[in-house]
Backbone as ProteinMPNN parsed JSONL, in Angstrom:
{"seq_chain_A": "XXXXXXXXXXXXXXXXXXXXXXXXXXXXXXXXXXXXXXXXXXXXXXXXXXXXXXXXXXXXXXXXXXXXXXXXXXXXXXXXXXXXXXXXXXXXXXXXXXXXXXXXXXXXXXXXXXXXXXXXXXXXXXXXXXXXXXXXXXXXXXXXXXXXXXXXXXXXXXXXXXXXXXXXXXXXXXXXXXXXXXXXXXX", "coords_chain_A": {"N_chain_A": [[11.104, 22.986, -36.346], [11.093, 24.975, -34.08], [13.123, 25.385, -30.793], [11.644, 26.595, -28.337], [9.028, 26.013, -29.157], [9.04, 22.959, -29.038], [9.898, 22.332, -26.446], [7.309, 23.666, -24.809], [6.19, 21.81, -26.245], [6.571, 19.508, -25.152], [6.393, 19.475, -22.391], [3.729, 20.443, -22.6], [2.902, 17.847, -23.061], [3.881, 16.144, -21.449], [2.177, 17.118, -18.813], [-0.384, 16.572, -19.72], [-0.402, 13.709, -19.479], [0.261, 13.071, -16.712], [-0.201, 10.994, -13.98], [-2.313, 10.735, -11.213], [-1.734, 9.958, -7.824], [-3.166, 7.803, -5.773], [-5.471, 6.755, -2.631], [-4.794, 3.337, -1.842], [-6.994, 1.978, -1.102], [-9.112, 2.935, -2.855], [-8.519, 2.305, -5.619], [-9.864, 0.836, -8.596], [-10.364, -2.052, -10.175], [-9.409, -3.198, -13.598], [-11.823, -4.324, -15.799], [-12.064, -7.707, -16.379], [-11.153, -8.396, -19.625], [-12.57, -10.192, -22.571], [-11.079, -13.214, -23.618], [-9.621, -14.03, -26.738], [-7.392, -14.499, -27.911], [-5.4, -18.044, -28.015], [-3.137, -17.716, -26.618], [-4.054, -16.254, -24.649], [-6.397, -17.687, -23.692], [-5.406, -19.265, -22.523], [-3.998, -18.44, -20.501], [-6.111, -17.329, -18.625], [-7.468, -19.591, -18.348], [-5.09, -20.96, -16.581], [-5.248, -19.296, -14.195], [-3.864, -18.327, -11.703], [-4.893, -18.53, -8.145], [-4.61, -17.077, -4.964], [-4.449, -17.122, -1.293], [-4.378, -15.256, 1.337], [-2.725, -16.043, 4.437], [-2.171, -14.356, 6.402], [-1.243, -11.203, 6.9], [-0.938, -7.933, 4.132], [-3.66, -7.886, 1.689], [-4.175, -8.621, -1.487], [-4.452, -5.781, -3.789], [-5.861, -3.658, -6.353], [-3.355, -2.034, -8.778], [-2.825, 0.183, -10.596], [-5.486, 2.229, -12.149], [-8.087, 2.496, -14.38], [-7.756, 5.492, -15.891], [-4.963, 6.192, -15.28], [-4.127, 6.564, -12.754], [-2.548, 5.929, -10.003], [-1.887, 3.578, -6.859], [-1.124, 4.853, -3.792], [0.298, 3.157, -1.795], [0.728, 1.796, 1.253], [2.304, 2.396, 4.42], [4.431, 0.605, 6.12], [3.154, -0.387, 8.941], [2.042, -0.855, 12.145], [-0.901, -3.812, 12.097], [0.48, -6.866, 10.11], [-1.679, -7.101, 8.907], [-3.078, -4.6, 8.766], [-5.098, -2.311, 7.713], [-5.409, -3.022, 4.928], [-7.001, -5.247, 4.407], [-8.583, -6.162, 2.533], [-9.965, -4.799, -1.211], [-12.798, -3.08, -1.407], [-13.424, -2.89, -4.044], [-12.65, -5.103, -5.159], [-9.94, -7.245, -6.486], [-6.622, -7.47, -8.17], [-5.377, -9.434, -10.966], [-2.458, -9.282, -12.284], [-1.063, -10.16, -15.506], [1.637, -11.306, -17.915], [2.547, -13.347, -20.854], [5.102, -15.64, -22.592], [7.017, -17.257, -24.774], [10.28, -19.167, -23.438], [12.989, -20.552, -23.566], [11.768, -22.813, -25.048], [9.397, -23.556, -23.799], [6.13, -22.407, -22.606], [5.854, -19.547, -20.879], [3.52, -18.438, -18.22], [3.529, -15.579, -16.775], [2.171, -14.482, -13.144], [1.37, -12.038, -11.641], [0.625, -9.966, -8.372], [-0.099, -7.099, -6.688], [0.65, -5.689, -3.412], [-0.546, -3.023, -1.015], [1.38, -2.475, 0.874], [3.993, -4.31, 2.811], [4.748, -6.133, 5.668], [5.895, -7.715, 7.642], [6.493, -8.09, 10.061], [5.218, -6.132, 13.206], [6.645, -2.612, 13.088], [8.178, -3.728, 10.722], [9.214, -4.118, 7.024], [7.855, -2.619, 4.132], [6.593, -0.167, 1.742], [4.596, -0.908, -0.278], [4.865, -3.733, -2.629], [5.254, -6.357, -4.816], [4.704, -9.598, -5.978], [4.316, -12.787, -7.663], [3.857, -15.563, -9.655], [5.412, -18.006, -11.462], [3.462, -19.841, -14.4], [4.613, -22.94, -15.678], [3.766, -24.065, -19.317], [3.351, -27.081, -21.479], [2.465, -26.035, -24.257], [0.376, -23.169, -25.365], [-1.278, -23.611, -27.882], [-2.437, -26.266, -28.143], [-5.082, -28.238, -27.367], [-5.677, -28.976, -24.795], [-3.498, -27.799, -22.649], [-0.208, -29.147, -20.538], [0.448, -29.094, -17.397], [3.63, -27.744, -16.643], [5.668, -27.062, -14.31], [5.779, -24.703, -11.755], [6.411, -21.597, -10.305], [7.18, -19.904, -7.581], [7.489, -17.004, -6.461], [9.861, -15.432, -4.22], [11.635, -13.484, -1.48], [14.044, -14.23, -2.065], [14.058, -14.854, -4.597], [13.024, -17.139, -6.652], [10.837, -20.181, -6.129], [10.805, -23.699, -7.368], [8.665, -25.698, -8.723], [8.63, -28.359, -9.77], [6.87, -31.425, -11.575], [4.096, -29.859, -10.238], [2.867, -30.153, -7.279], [-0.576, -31.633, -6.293], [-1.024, -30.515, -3.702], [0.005, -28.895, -3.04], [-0.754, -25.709, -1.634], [-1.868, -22.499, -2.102], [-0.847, -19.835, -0.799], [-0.108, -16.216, 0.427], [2.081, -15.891, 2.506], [2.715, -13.312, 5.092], [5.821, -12.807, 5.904], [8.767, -13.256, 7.248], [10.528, -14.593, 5.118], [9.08, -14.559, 2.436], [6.596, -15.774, 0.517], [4.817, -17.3, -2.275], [2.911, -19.726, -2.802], [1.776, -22.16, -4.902], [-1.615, -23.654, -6.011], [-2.572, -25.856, -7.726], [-5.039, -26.943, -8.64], [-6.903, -24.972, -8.224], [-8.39, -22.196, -9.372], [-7.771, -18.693, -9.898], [-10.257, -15.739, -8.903], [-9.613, -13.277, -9.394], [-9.804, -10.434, -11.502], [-8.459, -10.709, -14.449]], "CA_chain_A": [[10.52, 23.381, -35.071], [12.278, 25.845, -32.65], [13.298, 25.126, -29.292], [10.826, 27.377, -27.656], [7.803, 25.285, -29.359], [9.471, 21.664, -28.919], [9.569, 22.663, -24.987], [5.981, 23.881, -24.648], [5.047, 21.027, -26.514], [6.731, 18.583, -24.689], [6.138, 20.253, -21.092], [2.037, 20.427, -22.529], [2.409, 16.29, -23.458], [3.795, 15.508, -19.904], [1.251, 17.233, -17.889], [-1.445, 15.678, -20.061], [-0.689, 12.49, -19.176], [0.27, 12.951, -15.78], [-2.022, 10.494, -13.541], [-2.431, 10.818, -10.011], [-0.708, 9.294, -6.916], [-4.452, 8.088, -4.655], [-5.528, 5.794, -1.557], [-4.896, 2.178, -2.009], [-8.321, 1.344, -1.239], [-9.811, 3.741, -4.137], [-8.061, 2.128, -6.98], [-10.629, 0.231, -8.952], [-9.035, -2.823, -11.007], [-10.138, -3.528, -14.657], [-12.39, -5.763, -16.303], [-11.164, -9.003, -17.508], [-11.331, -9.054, -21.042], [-12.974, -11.61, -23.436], [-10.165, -14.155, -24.153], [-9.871, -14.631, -28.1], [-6.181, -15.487, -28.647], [-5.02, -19.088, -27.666], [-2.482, -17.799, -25.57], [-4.938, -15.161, -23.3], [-7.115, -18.263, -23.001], [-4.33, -20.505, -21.635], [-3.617, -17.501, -19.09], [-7.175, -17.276, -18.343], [-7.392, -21.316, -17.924], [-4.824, -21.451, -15.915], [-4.933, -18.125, -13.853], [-3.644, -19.277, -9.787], [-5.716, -18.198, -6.577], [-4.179, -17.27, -4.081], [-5.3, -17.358, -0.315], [-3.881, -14.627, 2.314], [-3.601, -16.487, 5.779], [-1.028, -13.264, 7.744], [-0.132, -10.116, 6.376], [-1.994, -7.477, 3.249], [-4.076, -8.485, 0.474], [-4.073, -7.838, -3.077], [-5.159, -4.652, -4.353], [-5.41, -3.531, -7.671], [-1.85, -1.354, -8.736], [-3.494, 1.114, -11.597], [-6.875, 2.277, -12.27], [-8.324, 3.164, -16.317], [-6.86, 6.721, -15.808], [-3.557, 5.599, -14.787], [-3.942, 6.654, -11.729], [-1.624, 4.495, -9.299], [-2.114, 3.183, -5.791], [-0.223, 5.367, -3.091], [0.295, 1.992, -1.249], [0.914, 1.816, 2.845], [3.389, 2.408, 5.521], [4.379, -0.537, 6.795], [3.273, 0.604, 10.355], [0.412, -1.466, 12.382], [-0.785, -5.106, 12.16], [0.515, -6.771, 9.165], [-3.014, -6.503, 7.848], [-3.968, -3.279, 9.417], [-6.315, -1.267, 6.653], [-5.416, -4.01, 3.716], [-7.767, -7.073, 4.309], [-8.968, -6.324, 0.827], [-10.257, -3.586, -1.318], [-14.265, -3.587, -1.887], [-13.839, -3.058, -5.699], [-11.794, -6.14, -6.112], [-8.537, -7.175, -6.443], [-6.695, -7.77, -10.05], [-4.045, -10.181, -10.96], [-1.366, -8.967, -13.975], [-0.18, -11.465, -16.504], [1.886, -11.762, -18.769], [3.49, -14.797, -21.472], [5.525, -15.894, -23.828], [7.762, -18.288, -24.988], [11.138, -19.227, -22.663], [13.554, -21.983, -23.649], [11.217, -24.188, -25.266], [8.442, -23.498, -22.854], [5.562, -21.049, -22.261], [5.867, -18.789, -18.974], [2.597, -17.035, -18.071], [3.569, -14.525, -15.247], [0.94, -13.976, -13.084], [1.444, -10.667, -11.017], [-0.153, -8.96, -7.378], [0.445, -5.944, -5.819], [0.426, -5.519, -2.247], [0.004, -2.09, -0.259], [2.441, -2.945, 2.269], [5.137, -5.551, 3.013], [4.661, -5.593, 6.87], [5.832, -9.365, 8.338], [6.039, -8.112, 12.009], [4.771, -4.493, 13.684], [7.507, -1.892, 12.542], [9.079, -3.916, 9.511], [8.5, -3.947, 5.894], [8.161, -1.483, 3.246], [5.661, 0.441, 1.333], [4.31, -1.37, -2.262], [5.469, -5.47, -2.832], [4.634, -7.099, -6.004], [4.407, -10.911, -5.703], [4.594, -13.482, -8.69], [3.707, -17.064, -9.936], [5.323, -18.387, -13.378], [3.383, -21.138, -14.513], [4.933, -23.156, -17.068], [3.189, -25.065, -19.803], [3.884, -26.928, -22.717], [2.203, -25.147, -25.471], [-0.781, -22.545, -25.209], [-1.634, -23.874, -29.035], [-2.783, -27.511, -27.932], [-6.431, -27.54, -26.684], [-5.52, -29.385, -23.407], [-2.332, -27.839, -22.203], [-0.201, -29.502, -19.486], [1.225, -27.612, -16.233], [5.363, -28.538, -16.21], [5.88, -26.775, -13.631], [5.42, -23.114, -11.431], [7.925, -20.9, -9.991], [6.598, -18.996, -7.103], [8.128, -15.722, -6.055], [10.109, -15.274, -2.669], [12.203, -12.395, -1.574], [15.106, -14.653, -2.206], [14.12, -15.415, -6.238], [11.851, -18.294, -6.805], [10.936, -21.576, -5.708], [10.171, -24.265, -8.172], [7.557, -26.867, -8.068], [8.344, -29.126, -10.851], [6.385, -31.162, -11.935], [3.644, -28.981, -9.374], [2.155, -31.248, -6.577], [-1.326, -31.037, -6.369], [-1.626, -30.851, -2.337], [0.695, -27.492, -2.626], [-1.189, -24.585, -1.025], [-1.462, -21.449, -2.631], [-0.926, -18.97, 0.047], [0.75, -15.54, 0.677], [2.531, -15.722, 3.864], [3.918, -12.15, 5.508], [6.538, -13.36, 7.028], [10.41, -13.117, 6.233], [10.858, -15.279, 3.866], [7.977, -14.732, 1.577], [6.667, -16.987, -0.31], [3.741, -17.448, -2.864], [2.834, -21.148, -2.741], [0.544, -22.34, -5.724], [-2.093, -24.961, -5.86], [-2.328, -26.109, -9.198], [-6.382, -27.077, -9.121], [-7.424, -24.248, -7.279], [-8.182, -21.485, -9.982], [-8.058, -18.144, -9.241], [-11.769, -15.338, -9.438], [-9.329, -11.98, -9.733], [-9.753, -9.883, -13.167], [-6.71, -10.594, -15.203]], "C_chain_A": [[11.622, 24.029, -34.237], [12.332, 25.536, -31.57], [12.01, 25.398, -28.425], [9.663, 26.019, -28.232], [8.075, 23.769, -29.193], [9.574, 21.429, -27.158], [8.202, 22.721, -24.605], [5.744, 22.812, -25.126], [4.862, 19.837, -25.491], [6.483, 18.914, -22.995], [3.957, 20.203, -21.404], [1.806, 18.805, -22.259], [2.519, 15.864, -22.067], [2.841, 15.705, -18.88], [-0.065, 16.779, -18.424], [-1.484, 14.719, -19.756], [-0.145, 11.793, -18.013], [-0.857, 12.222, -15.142], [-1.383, 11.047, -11.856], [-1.76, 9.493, -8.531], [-2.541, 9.468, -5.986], [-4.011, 6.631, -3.805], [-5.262, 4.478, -2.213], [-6.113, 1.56, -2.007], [-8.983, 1.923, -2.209], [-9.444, 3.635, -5.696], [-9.239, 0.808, -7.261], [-10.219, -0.798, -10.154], [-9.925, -2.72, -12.521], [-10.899, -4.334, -14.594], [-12.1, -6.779, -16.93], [-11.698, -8.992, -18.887], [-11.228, -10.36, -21.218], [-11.095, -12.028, -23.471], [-10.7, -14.7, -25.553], [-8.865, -14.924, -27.981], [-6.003, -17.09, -27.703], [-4.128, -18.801, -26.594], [-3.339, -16.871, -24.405], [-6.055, -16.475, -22.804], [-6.189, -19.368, -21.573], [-4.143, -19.48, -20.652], [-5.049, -17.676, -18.196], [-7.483, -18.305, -17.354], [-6.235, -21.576, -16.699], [-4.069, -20.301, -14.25], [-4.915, -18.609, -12.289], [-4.326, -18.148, -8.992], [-4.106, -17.84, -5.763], [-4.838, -16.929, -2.491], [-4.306, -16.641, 1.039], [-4.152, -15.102, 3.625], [-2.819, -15.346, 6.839], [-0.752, -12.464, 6.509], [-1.361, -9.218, 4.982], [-1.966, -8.094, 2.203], [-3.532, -7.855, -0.43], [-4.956, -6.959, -3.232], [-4.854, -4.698, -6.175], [-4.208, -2.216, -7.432], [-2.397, 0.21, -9.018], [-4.891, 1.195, -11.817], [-6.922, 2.666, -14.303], [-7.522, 4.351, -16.615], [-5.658, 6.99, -15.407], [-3.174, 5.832, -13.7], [-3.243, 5.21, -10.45], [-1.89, 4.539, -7.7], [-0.762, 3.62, -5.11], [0.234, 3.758, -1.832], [0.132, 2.463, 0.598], [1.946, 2.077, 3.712], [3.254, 1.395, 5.949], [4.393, -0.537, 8.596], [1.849, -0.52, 11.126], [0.813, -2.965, 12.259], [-0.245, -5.614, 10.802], [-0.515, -6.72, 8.339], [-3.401, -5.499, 8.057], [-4.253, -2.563, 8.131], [-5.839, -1.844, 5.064], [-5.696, -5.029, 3.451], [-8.843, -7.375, 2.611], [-9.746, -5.549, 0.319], [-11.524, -4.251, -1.839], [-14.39, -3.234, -3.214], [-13.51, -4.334, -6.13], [-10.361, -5.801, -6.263], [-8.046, -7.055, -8.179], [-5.256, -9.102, -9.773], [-3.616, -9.511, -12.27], [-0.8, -10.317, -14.798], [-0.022, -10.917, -17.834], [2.161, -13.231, -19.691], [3.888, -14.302, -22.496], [6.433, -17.043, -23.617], [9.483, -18.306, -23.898], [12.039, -20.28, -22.54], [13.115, -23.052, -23.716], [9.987, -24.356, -24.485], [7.402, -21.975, -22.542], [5.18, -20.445, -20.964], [4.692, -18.131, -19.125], [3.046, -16.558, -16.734], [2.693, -14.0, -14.758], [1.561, -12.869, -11.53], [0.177, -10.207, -9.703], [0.698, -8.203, -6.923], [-0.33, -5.746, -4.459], [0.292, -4.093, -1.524], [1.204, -1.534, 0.565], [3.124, -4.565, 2.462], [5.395, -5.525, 4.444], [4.575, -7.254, 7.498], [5.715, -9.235, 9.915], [5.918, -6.29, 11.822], [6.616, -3.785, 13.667], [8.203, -2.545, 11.53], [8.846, -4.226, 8.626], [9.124, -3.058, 4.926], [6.943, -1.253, 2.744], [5.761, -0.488, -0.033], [5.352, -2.62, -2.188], [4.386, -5.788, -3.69], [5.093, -8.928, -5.425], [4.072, -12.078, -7.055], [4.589, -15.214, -9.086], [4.141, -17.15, -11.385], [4.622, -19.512, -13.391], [3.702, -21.714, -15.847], [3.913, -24.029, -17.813], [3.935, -25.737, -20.826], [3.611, -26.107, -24.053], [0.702, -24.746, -25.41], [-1.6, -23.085, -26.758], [-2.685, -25.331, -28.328], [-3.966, -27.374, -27.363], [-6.417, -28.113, -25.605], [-3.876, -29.066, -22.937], [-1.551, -28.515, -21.204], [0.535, -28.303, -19.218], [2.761, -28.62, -16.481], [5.917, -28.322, -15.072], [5.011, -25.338, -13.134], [6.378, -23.059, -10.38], [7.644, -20.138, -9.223], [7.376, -18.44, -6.625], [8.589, -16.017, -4.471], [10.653, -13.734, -2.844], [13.414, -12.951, -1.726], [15.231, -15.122, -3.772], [12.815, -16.056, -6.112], [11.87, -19.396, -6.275], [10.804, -22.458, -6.914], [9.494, -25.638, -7.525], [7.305, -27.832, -9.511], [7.918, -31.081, -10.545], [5.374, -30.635, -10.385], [3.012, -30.09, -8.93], [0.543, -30.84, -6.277], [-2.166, -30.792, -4.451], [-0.912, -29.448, -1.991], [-0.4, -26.387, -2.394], [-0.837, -23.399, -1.515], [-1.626, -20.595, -2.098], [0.21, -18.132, 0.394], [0.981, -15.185, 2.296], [3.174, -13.78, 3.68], [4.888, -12.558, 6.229], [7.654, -13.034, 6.332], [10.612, -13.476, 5.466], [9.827, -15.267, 3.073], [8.043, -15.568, 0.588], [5.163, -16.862, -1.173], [3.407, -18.958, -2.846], [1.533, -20.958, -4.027], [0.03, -23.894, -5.758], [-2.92, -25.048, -6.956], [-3.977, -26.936, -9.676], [-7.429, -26.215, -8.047], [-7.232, -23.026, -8.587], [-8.62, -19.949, -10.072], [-9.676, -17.053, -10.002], [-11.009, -14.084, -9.628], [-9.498, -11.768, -11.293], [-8.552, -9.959, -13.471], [-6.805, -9.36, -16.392]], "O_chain_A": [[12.723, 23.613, -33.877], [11.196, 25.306, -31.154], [11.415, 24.472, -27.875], [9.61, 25.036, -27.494], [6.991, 23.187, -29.224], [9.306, 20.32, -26.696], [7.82, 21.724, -23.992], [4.8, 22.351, -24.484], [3.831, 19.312, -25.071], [6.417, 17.792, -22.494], [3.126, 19.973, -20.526], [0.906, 18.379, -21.534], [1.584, 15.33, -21.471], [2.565, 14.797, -18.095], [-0.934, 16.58, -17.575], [-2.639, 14.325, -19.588], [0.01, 10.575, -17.928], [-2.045, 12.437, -15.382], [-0.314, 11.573, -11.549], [-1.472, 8.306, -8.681], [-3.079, 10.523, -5.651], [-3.084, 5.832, -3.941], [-5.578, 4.523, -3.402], [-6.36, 0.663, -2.814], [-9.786, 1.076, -2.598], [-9.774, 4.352, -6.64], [-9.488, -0.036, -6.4], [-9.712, -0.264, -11.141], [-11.035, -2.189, -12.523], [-10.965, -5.125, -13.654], [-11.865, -6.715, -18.137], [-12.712, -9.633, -19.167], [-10.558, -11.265, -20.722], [-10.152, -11.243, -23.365], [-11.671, -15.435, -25.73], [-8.932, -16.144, -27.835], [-6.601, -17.121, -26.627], [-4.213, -19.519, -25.598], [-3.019, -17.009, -23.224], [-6.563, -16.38, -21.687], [-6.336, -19.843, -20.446], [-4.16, -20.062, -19.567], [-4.966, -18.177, -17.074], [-7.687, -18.207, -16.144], [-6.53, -22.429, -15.861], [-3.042, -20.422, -13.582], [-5.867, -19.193, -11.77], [-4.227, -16.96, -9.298], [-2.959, -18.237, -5.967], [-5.932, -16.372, -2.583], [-3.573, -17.389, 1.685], [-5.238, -14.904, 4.169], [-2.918, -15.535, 8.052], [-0.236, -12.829, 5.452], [-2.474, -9.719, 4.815], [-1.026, -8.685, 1.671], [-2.734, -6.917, -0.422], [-6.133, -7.139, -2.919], [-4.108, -5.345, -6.911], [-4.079, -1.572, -6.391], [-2.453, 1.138, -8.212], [-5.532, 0.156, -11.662], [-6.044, 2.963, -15.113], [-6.666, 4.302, -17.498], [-5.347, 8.16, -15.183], [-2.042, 5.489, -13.36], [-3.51, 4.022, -10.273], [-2.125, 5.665, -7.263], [0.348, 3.19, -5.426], [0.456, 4.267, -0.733], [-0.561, 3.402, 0.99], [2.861, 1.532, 3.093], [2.132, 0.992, 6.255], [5.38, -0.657, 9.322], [0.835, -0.805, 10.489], [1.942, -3.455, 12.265], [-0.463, -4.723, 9.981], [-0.399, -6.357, 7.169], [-4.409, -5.274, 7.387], [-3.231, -2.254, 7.518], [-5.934, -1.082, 4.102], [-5.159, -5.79, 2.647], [-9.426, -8.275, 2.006], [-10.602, -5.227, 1.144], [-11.622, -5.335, -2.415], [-15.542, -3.25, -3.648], [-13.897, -4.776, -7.212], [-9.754, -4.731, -6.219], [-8.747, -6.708, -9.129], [-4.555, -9.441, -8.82], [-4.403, -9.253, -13.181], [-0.152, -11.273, -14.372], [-0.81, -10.372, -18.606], [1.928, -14.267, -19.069], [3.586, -13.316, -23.168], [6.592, -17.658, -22.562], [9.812, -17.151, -23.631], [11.994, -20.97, -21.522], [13.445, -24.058, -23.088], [9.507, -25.487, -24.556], [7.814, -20.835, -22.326], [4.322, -20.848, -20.179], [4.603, -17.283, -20.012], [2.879, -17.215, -15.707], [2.123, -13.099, -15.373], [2.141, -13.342, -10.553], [-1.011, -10.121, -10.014], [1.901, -8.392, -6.739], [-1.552, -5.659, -4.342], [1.465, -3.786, -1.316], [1.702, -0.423, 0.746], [2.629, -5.667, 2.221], [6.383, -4.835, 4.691], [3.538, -7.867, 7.753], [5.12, -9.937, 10.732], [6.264, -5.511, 10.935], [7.583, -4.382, 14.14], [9.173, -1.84, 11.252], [7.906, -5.003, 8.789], [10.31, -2.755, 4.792], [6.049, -1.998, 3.144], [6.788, -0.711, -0.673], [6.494, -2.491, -1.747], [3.171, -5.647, -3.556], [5.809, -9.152, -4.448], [2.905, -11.784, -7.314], [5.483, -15.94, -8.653], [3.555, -16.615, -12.326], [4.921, -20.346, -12.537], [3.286, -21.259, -16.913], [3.181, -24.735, -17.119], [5.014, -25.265, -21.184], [4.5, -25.626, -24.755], [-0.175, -25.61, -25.398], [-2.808, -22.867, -26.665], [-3.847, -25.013, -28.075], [-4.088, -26.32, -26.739], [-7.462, -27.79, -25.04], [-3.081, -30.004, -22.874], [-2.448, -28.728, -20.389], [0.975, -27.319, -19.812], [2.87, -29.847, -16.481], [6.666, -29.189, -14.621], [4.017, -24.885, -13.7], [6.964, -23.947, -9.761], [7.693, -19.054, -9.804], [8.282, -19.133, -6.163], [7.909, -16.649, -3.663], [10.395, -12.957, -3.762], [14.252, -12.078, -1.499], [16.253, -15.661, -4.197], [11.79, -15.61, -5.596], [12.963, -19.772, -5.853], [10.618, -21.68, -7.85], [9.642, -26.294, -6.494], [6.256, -28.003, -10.132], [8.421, -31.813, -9.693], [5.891, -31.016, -9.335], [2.593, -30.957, -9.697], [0.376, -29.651, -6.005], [-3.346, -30.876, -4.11], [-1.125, -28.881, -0.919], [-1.048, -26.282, -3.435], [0.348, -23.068, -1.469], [-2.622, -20.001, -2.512], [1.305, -18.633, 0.649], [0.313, -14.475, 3.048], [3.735, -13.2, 2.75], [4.647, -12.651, 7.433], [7.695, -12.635, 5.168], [11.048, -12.671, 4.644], [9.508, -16.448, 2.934], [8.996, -16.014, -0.051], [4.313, -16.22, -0.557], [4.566, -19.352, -2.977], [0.69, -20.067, -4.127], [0.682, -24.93, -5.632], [-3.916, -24.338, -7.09], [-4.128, -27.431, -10.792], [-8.357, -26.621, -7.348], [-6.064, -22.809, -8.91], [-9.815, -19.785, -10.318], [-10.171, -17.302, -11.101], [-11.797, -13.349, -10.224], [-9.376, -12.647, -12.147], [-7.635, -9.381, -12.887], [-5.81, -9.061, -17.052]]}, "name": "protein", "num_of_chains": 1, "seq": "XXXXXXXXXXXXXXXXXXXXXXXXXXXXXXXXXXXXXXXXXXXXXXXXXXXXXXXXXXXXXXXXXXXXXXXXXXXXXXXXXXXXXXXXXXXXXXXXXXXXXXXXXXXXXXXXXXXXXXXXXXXXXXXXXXXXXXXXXXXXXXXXXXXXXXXXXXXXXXXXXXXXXXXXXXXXXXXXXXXXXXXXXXX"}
């Protein structure tokens, strides 16, 4: 292949699968897929809520067409035009194995990061690990969960069940999880 045609091709492949940069409210999340493996059910089973009492909801990130969520200016109330998108929100997860232990990472994306009027940033992801012992076993236990700040994580070993699973806007962010509270987003 010659230069000339290894250019064109690769210049045709990129703009094919260019997606689009749209509104935050116009991204439409997936559908949760069936759960067949053992470990997508254990995500499934033990997928955390969470409960916005200050500051923007969860949106979905990506749409089917990969189109991605232009997020917000952090400008306004901290909820101003992100109290929650009418398609639905999504949560992301991943797992796998982690020193003897299985992490599912459960994932939101925020528009805006806006704790008081002028401060913030545009686009904040947000994060719960929850650990188990083994997605194989047909009653897993919880060992713990690891909720996201802007300073790392917290941990909540073993997880109390009176903890509150709520995303504060505020400086110190925090995800709090409440470990029989399970969440209704599409994973």
């Amino acid at each position: 292949m010659n230069l000339r045609t290894f250019v064109v091709t690769a210049v045709a492949a990129i703009a094919a699968v260019e997606a689009d940069v749209i509104s935050h409210d116009q991204v439409v999340p997936f559908a949760q897929p069936e759960a067949t493996t053992i470990s997508e059910k254990a995500a499934v089973k033990f997928k955390p809520q969470i409960h916005v009492t200050n500051g923007c909801h969860p949106y979905p990130a990506v749409n089917s067409a990969g189109d991605t969520s232009g997020g917000l200016k952090p400008t306004g109330a901290p909820s101003g035009s992100c109290k929650g998108s009418g398609y639905g929100s999504q949560v992301y997860g991943r797992s796998t194995w982690y020193s003897g232990r299985w992490a599912i990472m459960y994932s939101w994306y925020f528009p805006k990061d806006s704790p008081s009027t002028g401060l913030g940033h545009r686009h904040d992801w947000e994060h719960v690990v929850v650990w188990i012992d083994n997605p194989d076993v047909e009653n897993p236990t919880i060992l713990g969960v690891s909720p996201s700040a802007h300073s790392g994580y917290s941990k909540y070993v073993p997880p109390s069940s009176d903890t509150v699973d709520e995303y504060y806007s505020i400086f110190a962010e925090l995800l709090h999880y409440k470990e029989r509270v399970w969440g209704q987003d599409t994973l």
